[in-house]
C-alpha positions in Angstrom: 29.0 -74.5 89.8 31.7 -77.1 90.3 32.6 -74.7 93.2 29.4 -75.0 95.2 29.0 -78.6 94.5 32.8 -79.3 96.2 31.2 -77.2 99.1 28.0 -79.6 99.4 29.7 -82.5 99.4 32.4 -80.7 102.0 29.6 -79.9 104.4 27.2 -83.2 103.9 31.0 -85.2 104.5 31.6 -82.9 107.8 27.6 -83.8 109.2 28.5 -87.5 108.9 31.9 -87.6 110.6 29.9 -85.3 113.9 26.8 -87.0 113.9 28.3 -90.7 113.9 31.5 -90.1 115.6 30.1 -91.2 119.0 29.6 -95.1 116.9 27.7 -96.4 114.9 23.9 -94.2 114.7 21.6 -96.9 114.5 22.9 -99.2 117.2 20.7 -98.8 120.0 22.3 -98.5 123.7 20.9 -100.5 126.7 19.7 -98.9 130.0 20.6 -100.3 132.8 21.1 -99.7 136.3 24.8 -99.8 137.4 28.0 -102.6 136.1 29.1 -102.6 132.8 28.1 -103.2 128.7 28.8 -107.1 129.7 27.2 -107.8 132.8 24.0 -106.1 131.9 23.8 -108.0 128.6 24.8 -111.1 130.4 22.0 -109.8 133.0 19.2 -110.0 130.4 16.3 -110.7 131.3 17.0 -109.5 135.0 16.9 -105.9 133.5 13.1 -106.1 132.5 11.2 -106.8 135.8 7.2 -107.5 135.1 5.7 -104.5 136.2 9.0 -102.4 134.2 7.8 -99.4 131.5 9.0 -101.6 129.2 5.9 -103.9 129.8 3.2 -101.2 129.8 1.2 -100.3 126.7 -1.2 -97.1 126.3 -4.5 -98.1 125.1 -7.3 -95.4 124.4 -11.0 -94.3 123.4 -12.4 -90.9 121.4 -13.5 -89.0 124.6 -17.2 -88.1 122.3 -16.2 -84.7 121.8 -17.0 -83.1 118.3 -16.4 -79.9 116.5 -18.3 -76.4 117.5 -19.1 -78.3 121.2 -22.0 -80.5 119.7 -20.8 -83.5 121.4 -20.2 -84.1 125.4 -16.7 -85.6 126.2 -16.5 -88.2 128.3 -14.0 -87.7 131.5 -11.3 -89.8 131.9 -12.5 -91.0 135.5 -16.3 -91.7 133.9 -14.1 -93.7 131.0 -11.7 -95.4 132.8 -14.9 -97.3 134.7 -14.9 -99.7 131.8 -11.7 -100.8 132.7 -12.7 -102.4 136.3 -10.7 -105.3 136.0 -7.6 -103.4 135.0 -4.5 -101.7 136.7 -4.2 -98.1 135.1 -0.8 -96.4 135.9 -2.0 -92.8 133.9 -4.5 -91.2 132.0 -4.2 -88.7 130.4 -6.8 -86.7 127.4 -4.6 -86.2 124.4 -5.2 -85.3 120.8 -4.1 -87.7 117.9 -2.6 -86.1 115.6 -4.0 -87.0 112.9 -5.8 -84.2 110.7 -9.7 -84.1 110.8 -12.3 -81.8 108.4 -13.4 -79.0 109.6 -17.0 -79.4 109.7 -19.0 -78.7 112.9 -20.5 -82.3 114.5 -17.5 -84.0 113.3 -14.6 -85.7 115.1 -12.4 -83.6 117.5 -9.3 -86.1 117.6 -9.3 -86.3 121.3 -8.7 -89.4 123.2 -8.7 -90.7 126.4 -5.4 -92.5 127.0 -4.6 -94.9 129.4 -1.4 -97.2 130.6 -2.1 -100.4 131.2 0.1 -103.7 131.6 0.4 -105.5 128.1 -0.5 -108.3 129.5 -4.0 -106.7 129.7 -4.1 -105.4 126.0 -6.8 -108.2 124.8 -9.2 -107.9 127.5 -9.2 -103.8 126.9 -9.6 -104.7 123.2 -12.3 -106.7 124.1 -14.0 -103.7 125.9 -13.9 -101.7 122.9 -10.1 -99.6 123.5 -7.8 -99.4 120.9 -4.0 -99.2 120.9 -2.6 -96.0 121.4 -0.1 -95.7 118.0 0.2 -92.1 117.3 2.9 -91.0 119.3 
């Protein structure tokens, strides 16, 4: 008992020291391109241009398709139409994730996602999209 309790503590104290030998696990590490740790974070906002990833937010509708084909999906080209006013940079049809019954005529989980500047998220809200959250 004692035995395989030294062992435990051995191997969870062995996982630590490899996992978090590289510094500290939760700092986060900036990305940027070229020079070092100080001149980016001197750089600041220069790293982050306005139409950077970083900027972007993914914004999406149910595409109408239901369980045992009783509902028409919508294409993401036919969708994307209620977005006139707004610059997409991808769409894509994904599922959500989330579990749904399984009863025919009932939700399928699929969305139409699309990646739009945040500077645009209130007027897609407006148009009846949501904000992509389950990824």
């Amino acid at each position: 008992m004692v035995r395989s309790w030294c062992m435990s503590a051995f191997f969870l104290g062995i996982s630590f020291v490899i996992g978090c030998s590289s510094g500290n696990c939760r700092s986060s590490k900036l990305v940027g391109v070229g020079g070092d740790d100080k001149s980016r974070l001197s750089a600041g906002t220069e790293m982050v241009k306005s139409d950077s990833i970083a900027n972007r937010v993914r914004v999406f509708k149910y595409d109408g398709s239901l369980q045992c084909a009783m509902g028409k999906a919508l294409s993401l080209e036919e969708m994307q139409k209620g977005l006139v006013t707004i610059k997409v940079y991808s769409a894509q049809n994904k599922a959500d994730g989330l579990m749904h019954i399984a009863v025919c005529g009932s939700n399928t989980g699929k969305a139409n996602v699309y990646e739009i500047d945040r500077k645009d998220l209130q007027e897609a809200l407006t148009k009846g999209f949501s904000e992509w959250t389950f990824d």
